[in-house]
BADO-23350 format. One record per residue (C-alpha): residue in one letter; x, z, y. Coordinates in pm, whole numbers, padded with zeros to 5 digits, always signed. Example, Ala and Ser with C-alpha at 12.3 -4.5 7.8 and 13.67 -1.06 7.14 Angstrom:
! BADO-23350
A+01230+00780-00450 S+01367+00714-00106 
END
This chain:
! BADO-23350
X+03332-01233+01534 X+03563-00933+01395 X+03801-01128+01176 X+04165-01030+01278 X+04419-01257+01230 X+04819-01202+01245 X+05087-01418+01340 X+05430-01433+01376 X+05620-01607+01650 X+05996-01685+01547 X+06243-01956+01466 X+06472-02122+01681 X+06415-02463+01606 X+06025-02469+01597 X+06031-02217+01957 X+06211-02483+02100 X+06063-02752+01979 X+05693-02527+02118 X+05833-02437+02430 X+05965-02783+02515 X+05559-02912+02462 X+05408-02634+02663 X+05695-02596+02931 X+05806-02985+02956 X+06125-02980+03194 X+06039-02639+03356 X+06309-02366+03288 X+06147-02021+03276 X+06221-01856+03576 X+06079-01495+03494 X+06397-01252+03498 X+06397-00908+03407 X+06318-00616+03537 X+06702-00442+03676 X+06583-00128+03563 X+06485-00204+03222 X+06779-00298+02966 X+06642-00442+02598 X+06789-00188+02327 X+06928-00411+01986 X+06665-00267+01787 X+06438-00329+02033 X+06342-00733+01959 X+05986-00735+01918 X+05623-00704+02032 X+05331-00656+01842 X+05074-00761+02079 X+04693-00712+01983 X+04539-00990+02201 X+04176-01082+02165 X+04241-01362+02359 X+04224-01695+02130 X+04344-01931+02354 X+04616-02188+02118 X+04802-02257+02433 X+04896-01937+02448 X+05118-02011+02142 X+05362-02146+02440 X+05386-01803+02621 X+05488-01648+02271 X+05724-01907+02184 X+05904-01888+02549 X+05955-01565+02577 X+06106-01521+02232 X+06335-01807+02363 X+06386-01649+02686 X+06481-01306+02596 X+06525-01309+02180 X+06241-01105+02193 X+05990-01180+01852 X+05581-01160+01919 X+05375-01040+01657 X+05054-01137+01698 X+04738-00947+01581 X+04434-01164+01678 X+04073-01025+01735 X+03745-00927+01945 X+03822-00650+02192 X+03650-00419+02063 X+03762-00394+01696 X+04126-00382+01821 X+04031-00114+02083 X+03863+00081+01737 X+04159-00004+01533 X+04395+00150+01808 X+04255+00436+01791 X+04222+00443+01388 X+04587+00409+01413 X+04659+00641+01599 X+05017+00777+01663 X+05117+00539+01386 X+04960+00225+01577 X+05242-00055+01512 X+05048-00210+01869 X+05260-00226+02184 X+05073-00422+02413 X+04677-00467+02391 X+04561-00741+02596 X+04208-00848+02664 X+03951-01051+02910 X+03722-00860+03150 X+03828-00525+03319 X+03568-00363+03203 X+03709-00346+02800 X+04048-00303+02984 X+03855+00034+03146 X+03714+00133+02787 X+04075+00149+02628 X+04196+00295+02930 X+03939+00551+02921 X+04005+00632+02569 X+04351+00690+02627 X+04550+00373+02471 X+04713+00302+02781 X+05061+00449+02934 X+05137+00436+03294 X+05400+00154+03360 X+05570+00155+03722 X+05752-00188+03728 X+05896-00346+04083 X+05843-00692+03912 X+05497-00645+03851 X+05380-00451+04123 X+05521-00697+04354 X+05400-01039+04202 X+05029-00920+04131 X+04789-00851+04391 X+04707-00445+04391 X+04351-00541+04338 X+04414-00718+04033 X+04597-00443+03874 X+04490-00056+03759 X+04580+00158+04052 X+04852+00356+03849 X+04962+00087+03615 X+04753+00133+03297 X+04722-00231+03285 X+04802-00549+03499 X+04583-00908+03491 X+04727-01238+03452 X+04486-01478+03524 X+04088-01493+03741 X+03805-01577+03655 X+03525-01633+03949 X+03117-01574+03879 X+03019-01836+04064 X+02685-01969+04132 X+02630-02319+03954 X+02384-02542+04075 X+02186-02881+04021 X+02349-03122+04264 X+02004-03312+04238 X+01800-03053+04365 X+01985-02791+04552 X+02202-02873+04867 X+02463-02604+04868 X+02386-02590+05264 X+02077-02335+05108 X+02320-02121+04909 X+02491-01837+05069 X+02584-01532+04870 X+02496-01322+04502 X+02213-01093+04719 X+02046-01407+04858 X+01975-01543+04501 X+01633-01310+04538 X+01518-01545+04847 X+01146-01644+04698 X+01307-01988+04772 X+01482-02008+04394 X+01172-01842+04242 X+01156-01973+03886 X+01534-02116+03928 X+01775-01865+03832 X+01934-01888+03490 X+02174-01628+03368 X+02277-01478+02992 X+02186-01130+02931 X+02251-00832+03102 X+02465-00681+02874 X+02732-00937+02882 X+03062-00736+03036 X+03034-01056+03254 X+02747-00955+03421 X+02787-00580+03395 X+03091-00595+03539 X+02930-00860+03892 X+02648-00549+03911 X+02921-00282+03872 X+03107-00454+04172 X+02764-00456+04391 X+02694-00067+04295 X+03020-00027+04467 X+02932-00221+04779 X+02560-00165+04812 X+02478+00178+04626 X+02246+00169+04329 X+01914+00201+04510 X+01945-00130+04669 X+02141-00290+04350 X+01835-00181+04161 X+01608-00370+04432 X+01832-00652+04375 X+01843-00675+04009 X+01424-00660+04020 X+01482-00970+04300 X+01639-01163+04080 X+01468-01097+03761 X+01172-01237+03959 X+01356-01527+03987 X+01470-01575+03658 X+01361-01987+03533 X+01360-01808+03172 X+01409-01487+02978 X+01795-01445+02921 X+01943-01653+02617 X+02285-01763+02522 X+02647-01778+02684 X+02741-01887+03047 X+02802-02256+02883 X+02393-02249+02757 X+02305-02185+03127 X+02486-02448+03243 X+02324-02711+03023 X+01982-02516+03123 X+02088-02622+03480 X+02180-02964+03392 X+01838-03059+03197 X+01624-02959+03472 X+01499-02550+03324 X+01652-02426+03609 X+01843-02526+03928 X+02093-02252+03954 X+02299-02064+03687 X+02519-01790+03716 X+02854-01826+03535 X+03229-01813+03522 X+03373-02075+03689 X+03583-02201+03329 X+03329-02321+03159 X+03224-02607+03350 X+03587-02678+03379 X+03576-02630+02992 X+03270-02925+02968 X+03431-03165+03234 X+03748-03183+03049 X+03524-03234+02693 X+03596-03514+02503 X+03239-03499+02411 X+03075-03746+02607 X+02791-03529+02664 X+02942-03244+02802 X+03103-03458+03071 X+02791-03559+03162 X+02607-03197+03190 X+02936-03157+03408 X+02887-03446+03632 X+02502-03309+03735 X+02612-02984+03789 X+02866-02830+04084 X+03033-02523+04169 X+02918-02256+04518 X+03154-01955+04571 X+02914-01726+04682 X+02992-01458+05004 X+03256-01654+05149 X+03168-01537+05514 X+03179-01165+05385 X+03390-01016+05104 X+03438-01348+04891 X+03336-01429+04522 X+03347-01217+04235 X+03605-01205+04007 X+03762-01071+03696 X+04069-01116+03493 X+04215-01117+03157 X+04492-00866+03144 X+04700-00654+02969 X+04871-00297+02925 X+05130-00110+02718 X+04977+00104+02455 X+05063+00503+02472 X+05204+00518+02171 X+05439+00201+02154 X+05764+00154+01979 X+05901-00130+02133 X+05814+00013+02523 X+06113-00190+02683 X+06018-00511+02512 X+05657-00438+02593 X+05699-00416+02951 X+05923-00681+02967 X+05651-00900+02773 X+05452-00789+03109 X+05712-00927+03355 X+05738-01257+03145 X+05378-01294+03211 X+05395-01253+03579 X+05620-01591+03619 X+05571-01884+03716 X+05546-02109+03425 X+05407-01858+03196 X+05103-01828+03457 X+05065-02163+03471 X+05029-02138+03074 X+04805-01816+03058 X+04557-01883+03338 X+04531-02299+03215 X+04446-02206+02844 X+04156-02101+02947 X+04099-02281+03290 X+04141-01984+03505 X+04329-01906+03831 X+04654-01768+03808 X+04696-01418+03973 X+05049-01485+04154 X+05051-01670+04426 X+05216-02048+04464 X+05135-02129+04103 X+04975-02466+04070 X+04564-02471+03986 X+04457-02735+03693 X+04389-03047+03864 X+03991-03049+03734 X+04014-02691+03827 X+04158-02734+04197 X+03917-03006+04239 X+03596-02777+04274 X+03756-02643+04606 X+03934-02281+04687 X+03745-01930+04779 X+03821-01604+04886 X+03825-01370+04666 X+03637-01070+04664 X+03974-00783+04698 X+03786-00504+04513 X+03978-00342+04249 X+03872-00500+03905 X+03912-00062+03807 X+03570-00023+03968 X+03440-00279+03703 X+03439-00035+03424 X+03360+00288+03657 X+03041+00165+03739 X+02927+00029+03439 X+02716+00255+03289 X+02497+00257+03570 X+02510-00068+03571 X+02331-00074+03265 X+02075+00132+03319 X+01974+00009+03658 X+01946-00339+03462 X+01795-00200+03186 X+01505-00022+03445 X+01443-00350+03610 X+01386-00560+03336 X+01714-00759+03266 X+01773-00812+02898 
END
């Protein structure tokens, strides 16, 4: 879906009356940066977010409490706001692009809309490999690629890690969406890295001989797969099952309830996983605010906002998981730096492409 939409967050009365629902009793904590200082005309941010989470409403509506600071919101897919960046140009009104997946954070990076932002409150709360390497952009919140599986058939005693998914034993099991999905680009960009691309190749043809069906829909449509008996295991980020076991749709509780969660490589690197993130844009007018937007993010009650709209994990440590979320158990996390995501895509794509995942 393309369609951009724009809103404005401002208003005393209704940001309190916002932030009071999302935050409850919490006082945001986040304080600014000492080495940035917010000029008068300097009171806004006009974020381009293809994020379309409504809780996020909360973020926007706290900060502008917190520091006086207005959001302007410009709502769409990644990639049409990374095109209409660059349209812009030097006249871009955009400050702050933000976006899910690493790998569209490396495309705008790579075609310049990024500036480098050096900030002691954000190198300090996020982990280094959850942020670019010289600051083009930070995440605030993980997603894992987790293996989901049929608690009827499969005792997660038999599950181990991603490269033992081409074991003949889950022949005609595997379901998984296409392999053009950044999702899954981005978990064979991240074995490139670890394995070389000979043996990812020889991976990617395991597991295609494995597949339970030719690729078809989203991570949720593999899940259900898994649920109604096409396959036993499904590749997918961890949020949607949250997403179905918090449904008030009867139905989706109940794909949720015959399907569990296995964080692959735990005895090695750990699981896979990605982020939704954010940078300044070169060519923003409101810089201070903008990085200061950044810092807000990187506190505590904001990431308890930002990584629960979607049912993520937070990237800063301490903050509380969703209690449906917490419930599926903790993992180690793979530390690779979510920059190689994007770096190794395009091989990814071909060596997928080769072995006959489409």
């Amino acid at each position: 879906m393309n369609k951009m939409t724009r809103r404005t967050f401002l208003g005393a009365g209704a940001a309190a009356a916002t932030v009071a629902m999302g935050l409850g009793k919490a006082k945001a904590t986040a304080q600014p940066s000492p080495t940035i200082r917010i000029a008068q005309a300097d009171r806004v941010v006009n974020l381009y977010s293809s994020r379309h989470y409504d809780t996020d409403n909360a973020l926007y509506e706290g900060f502008r409490a917190e520091t006086g600071i207005q959001v302007n919101l410009i709502e769409a897919e990644a990639d049409p706001l990374i095109e209409r960046i660059k349209s812009e140009g030097a006249n871009s009104p955009a400050d702050v692009l933000m976006t899910v997946d690493a790998g569209r954070l490396w495309r705008a990076e790579q075609e310049g809309l990024f500036q480098p932002v050096n900030s002691q409150v954000l190198n300090q709360a996020i982990p280094s490999s959850l942020r670019h390497p010289n600051g083009m952009w930070f995440g605030f919140s993980k997603r894992a690629r987790v293996i989901m599986y049929d608690t009827s058939k499969v005792n997660p005693a038999d599950l181990s890690t991603y490269e033992a998914l081409t074991d003949p034993q889950w022949q005609g099991q595997i379901l998984t969406r296409s392999s053009t999905n950044i999702y899954n680009v981005s978990l064979v960009s991240s074995l490139i890295e670890v394995h070389g691309a000979p043996e990812t190749e020889t991976w990617v043809r395991g597991l295609v001989a494995n597949f339970a069906r030719p690729p078809e829909g989203n991570d949720t449509a593999q899940i259900q797969a898994c649920a109604a008996g096409v396959g036993s295991l499904a590749i997918a980020n961890s949020y949607y099952l949250i997403r179905l076991a918090k449904s008030d749709n009867p139905a989706d509780r109940e794909v949720a309830e015959k399907v569990s969660i296995f964080f692959p490589n735990q005895r090695d690197r750990g699981t896979h996983v990605n982020i939704s993130g954010a940078g300044v844009v070169r060519t923003a007018k409101n810089q201070e605010a903008a990085i200061r937007f950044l810092e807000y993010l990187a506190g505590p009650e904001a990431q308890a906002i930002f990584a629960n709209g979607n049912n993520e994990y937070p990237v800063v440590e301490g903050v509380p998981l969703d209690p449906v979320l917490a419930s599926y158990g903790s993992f180690k996390s793979d530390p690779m730096n979510a920059s190689v995501f994007g770096k190794n895509s395009a091989e990814a794509l071909r060596i997928t492409d080769r072995a006959g995942w489409t």
